[in-house]
C-alpha positions in Angstrom: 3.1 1.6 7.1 4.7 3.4 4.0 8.5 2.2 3.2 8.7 4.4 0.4 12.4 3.8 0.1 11.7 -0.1 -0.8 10.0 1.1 -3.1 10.7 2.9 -7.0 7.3 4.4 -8.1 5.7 4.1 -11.5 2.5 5.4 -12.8 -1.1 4.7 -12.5 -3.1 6.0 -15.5 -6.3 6.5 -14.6 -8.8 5.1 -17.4 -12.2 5.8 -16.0 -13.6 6.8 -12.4 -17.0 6.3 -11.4 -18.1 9.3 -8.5 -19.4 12.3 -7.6 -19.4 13.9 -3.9 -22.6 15.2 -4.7 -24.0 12.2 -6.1 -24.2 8.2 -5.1 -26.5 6.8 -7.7 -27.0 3.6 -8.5 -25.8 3.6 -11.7 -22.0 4.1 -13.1 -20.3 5.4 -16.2 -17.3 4.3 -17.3 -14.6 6.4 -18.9 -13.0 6.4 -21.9 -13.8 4.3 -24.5 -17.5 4.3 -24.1 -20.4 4.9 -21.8 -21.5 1.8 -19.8 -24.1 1.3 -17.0 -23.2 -0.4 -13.9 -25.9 -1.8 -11.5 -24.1 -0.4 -8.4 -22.2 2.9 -7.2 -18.8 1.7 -8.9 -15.6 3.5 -9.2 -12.4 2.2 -11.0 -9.2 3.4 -12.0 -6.8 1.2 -14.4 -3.1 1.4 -13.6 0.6 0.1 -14.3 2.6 -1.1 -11.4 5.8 -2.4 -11.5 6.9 -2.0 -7.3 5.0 0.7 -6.2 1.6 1.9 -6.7 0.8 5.2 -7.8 -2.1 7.2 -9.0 -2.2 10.3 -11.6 -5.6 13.1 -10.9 -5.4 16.3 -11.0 -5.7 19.1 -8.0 -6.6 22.2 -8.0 -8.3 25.2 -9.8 -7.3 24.9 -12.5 -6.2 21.4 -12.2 -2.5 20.3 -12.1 -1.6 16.8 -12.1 -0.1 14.8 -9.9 1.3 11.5 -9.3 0.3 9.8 -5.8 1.7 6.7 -4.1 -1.7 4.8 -3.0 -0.9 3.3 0.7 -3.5 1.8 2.3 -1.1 1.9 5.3 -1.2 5.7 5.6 -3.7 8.3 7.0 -3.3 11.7 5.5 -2.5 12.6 2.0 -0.2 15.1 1.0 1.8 16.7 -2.2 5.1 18.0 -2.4 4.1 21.7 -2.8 6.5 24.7 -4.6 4.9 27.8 -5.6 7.1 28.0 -8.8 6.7 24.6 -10.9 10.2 22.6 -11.1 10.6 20.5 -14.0 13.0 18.4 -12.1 10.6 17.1 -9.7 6.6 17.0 -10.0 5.2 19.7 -7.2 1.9 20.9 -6.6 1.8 24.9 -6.6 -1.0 26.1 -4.7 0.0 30.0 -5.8 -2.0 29.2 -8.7 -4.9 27.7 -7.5 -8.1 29.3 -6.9 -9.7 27.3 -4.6 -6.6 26.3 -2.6 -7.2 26.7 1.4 -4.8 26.7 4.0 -5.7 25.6 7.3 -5.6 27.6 10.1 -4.3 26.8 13.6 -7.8 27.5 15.2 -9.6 24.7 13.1 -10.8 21.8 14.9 -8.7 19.6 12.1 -5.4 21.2 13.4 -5.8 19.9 17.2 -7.1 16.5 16.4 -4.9 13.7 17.1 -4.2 11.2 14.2 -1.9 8.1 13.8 0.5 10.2 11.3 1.1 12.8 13.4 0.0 11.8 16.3 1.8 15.0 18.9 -1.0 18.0 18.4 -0.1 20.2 15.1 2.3 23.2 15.2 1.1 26.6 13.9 3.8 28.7 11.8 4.5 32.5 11.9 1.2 32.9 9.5 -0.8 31.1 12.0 -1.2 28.4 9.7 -1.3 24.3 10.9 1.7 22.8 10.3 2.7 19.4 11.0 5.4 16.6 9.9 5.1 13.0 8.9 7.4 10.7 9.2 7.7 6.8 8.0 9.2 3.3 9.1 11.8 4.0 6.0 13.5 7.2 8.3 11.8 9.4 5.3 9.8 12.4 6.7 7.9 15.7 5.2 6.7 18.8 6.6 4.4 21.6 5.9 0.8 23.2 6.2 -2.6 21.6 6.1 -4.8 22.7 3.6 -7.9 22.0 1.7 -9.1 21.3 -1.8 -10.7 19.9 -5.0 -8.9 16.6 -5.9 -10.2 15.9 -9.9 -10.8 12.2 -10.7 -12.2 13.3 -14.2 -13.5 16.0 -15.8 -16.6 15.9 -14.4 -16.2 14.1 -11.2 -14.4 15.7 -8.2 -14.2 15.9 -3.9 -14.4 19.4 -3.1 -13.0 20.4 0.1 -10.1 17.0 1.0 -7.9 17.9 4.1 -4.1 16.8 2.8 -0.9 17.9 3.4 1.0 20.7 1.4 4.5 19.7 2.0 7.5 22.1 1.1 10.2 20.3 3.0 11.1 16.6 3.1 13.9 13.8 3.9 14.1 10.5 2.1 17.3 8.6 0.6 15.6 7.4 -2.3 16.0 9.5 -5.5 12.8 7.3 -6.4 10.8 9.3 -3.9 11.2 12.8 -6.0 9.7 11.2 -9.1 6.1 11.1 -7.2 4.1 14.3 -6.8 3.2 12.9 -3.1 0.3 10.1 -1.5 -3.4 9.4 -0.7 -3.7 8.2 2.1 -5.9 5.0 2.5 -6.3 3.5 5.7 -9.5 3.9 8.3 -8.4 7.2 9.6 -11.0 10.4 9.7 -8.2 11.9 7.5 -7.8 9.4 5.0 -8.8 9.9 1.8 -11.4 6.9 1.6 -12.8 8.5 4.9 -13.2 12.1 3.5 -14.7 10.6 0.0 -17.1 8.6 2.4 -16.5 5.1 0.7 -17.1 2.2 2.6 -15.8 -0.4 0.3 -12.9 -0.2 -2.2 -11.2 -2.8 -3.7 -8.2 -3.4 -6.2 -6.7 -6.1 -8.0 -2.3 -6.4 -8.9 -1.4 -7.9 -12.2 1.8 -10.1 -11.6 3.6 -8.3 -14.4 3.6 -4.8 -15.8 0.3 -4.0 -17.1 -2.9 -3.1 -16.2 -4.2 -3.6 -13.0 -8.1 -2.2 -11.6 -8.6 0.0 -8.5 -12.4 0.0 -7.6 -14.2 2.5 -5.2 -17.3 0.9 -4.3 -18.9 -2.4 -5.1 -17.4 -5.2 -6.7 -20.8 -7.2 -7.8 -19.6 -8.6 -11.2 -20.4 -12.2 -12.5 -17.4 -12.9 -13.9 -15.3 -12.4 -10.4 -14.8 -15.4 -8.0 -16.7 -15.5 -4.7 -14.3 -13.8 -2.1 -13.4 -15.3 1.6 -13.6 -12.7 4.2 -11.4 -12.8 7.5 -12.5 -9.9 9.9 -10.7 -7.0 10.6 -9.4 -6.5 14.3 -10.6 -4.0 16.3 -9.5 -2.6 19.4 -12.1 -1.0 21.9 -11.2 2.6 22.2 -10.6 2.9 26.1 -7.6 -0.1 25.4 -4.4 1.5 26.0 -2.6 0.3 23.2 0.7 2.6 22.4 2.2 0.6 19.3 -1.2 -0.7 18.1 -2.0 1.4 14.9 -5.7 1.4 15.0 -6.8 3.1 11.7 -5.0 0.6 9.7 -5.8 -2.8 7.7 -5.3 -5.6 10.7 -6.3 -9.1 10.1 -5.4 -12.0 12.7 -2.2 -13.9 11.1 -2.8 -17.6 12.5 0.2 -19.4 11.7 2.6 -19.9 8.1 3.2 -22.9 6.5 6.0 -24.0 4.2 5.1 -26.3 1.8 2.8 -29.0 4.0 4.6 -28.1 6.9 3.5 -25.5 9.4 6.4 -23.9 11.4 7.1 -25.2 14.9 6.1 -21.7 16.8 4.0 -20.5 19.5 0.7 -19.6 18.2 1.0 -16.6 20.7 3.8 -14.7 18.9 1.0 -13.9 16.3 -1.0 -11.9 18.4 -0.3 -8.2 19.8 1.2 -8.2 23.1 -0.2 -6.0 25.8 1.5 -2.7 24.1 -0.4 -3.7 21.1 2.4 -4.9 19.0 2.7 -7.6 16.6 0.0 -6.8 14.5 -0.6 -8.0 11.3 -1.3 -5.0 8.6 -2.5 -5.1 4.9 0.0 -2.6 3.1 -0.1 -1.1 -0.4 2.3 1.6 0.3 5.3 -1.6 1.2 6.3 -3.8 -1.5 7.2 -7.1 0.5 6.1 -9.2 3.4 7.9 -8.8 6.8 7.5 -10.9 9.9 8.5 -10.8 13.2 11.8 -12.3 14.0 11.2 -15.8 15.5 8.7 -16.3 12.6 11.0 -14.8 10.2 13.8 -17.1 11.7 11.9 -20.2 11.5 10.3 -19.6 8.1 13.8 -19.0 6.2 15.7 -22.1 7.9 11.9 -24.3 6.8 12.5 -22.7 3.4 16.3 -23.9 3.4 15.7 -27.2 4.4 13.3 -27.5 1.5 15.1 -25.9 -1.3 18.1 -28.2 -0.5 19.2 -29.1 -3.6 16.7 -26.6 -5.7 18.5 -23.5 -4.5 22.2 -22.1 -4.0 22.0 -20.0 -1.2 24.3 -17.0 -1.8 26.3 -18.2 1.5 27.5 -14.4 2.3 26.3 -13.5 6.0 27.2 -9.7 6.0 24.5 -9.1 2.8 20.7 -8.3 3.6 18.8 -6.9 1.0 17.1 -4.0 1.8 18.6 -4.2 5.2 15.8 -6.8 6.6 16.2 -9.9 3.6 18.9 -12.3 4.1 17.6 -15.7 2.8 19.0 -14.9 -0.5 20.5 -17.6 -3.5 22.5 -17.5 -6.3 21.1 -18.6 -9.5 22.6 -18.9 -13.0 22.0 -15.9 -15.7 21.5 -18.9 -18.1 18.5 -20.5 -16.6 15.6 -18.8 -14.3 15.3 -20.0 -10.2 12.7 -22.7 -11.2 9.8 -20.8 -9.7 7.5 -24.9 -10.1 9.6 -26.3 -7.8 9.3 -24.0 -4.9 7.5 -24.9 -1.5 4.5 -22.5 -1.9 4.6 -20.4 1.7 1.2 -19.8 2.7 -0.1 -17.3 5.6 -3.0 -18.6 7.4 -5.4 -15.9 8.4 -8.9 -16.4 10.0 -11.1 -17.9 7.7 -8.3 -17.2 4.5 -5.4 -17.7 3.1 -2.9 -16.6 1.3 -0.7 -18.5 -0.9 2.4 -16.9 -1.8 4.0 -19.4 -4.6 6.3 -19.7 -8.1 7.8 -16.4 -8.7 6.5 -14.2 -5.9 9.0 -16.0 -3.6 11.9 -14.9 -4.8 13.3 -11.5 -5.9 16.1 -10.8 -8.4 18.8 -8.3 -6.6 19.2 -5.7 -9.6 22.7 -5.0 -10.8 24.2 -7.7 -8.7 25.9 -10.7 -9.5 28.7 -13.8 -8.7 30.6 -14.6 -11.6 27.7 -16.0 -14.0 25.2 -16.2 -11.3 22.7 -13.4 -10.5 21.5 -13.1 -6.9 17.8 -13.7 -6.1 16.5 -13.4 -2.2 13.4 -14.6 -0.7 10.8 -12.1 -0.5 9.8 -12.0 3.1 12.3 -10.2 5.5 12.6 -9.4 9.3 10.4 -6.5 10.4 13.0 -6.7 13.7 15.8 -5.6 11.4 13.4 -2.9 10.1 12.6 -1.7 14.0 8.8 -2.5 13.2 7.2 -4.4 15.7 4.3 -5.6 13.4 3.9 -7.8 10.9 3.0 -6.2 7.4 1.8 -8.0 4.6 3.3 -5.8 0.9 1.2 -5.7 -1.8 3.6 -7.9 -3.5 2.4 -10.8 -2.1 -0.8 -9.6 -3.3 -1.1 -10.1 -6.9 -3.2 -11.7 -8.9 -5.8 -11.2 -5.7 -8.9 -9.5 -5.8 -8.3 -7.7 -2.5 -11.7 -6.1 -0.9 -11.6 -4.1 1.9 -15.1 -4.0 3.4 -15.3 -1.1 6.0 -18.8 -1.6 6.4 -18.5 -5.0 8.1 -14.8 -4.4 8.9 -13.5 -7.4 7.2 -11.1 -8.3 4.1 -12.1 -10.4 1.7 -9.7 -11.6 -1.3 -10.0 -14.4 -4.2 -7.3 -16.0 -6.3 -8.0 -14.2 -10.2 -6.1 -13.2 -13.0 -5.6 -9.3 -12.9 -4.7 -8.8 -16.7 -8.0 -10.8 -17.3 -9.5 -8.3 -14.8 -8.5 -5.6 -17.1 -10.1 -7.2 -19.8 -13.1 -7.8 -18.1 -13.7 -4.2 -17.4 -13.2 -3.1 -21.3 -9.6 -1.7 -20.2 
């Protein structure tokens, strides 16, 4: 699930990558500041986040760079092609690759079904497969599939990646053009974790703006807190399921709980319905949390009651932030929203959860104020408003989480840790 106009992107840097598609050995080196041998096939990429996620590589022959939203809640990847450069807005321009190959309408990639575009692939005048993604947000892109050699170093690369070479596209974020496009994460054959053949990757979001890691591979380091697993969900093929997305990140939300108190709803409304939905998804490519709307209800009038006296709520029914966040407060520019003395809001998951406390509740409205208050709103929203009938957990109710996702033995596991110390850890 990709609400890339949430979302403002900044950039990853990668520091060091640890992979070959030629080669899986046990040992790792680590990139830049000096070599350094890890015990198992480790890959990891340092980064900046501020709201989004994104990573800079390099594609091509020769290589061109570009900057890539990472969604775990999206299959294929693709980059905003041009074949002559504009300075204005990053592109890819396959003209001047060597090694760049588009698809054609007869290959077996072109007629398989996927969760991004799931109505068969088009072919244009050239006889090339075209196709068109489109996203929760009402943003969309179009143009041909295509192959080729995504760098992660100088000496490391995946030859031969199946992505999307887009030369049109809709979105109503300005944001959106400052990204050269996105890799594509989840457990689809198109994916980009599928077509590197990783079975484990992991990352870990720094609560403020500085370096974060992004892991490909195992995560077997002393230093890092045992992880608690919660499995992921899986649907047997032959269930007709229309609105269950299979190839993503879905764990089995349990109940929420405010504080000490868990709120009064039927444990049913957790669970996908007999269309399949009302899932609950892991999402990188979405920056907040969003429920479904009885949960959604009952959580903000739970957080209400308890912030009584903490909180000014803003008291202005016809605002909702980001058109799906409406439990918002005003708070003085003089003093901060007292982050200590917020009810910690914790989503029970089978066998985990996750406590989402202090300043990851709340949200400060940029640009907007009341007299000598600024405007802060709770950072869960109503996926009804959104017309998403699934739960989706953002990634930024994720930091300061190591978050593993196993495919292996299709499960998530995640552990309370300090990403900045993370960074340390791992000589960035």
């Amino acid at each position: 699930m990709n609400l890339l106009t949430i979302s403002t992107q900044i950039i990853l840097a990668i520091f060091f990558f640890m992979h070959s598609t030629q080669s899986l050995s046990s040992q790792s080196l680590i990139l830049p500041l000096k070599a350094k041998l890890i015990p198992h096939p480790s890959n990891k990429l340092s980064f900046h986040h501020n709201i989004s996620l994104t990573v800079s590589l390099t594609v091509g022959s020769p290589p061109q760079a570009a900057t890539m939203v990472l969604d775990t809640g999206s299959e294929l990847s693709w980059l905003r092609c041009r074949n002559t450069p504009d300075a204005a807005s990053p592109s890819f321009s396959p003209s001047l690759s060597s090694s760049y190959r588009p698809t054609p309408c007869s290959s077996s990639t072109c007629t398989t079904r996927t969760r991004d575009f799931p109505i068969p692939a088009s072919c244009d005048a050239k006889r090339l497969c075209h196709v068109a993604v489109s996203y929760a947000d009402a943003s969309s892109v179009e143009g041909n599939l295509a192959a080729e050699v995504f760098h992660l170093d100088r000496s490391n690369s995946f030859d031969n990646v199946t992505f999307g070479c887009m030369d049109t596209g809709s979105s109503s974020n300005p944001e959106d053009l400052k990204t050269t496009g996105l890799v594509g994460l989840n457990r689809g054959g198109l994916s980009f974790i599928t077509q590197a053949g990783f079975r484990k990757f992991s990352y870990c979001i720094s609560g403020k703006d500085s370096s974060g890691v992004l892991l490909f591979g195992d995560a077997d380091f002393p230093w890092l807190s045992p992880l608690k697993y919660t499995p992921l969900v899986e649907m047997p093929a032959a269930t007709r399921l229309p609105y269950f997305d299979r190839t993503a990140y879905t764990v089995r939300l349990e109940g929420v709980r405010v504080g000490n108190r868990l709120l009064p709803v039927q444990k049913t409304i957790y669970e996908p319905d007999h269309t399949g939905a009302g899932q609950t998804m892991v999402d990188s490519g979405t920056q907040f949390t969003f429920l479904l709307g009885p949960v959604y209800s009952a959580l903000k009038a739970e957080f209400l009651r308890q912030t009584k006296g903490i909180l000014r709520p803003l008291d202005e029914p016809e605002f909702v932030f980001q058109g799906a966040m409406d439990a918002c407060f005003r708070v003085e520019l003089s003093r901060r929203a007292a982050p200590a003395m917020l009810p910690a809001v914790a989503l029970m998951f089978r066998g985990v959860e996750m406590s989402v406390g202090g300043e990851k509740l709340l949200y400060r409205v940029a640009g907007m104020t009341r007299g000598s208050d600024a405007v802060y709103c709770l950072t869960f929203g109503n996926s009804d408003l959104l017309g998403v009938e699934a739960y989706i957990v953002g990634h930024h109710h994720q930091q300061n989480l190591w978050m593993e996702f196993d495919l292996s033995q299709s499960r998530l596991g995640l552990a309370d840790f300090s990403c900045d110390l993370a960074a340390q850890k791992l000589g960035l």
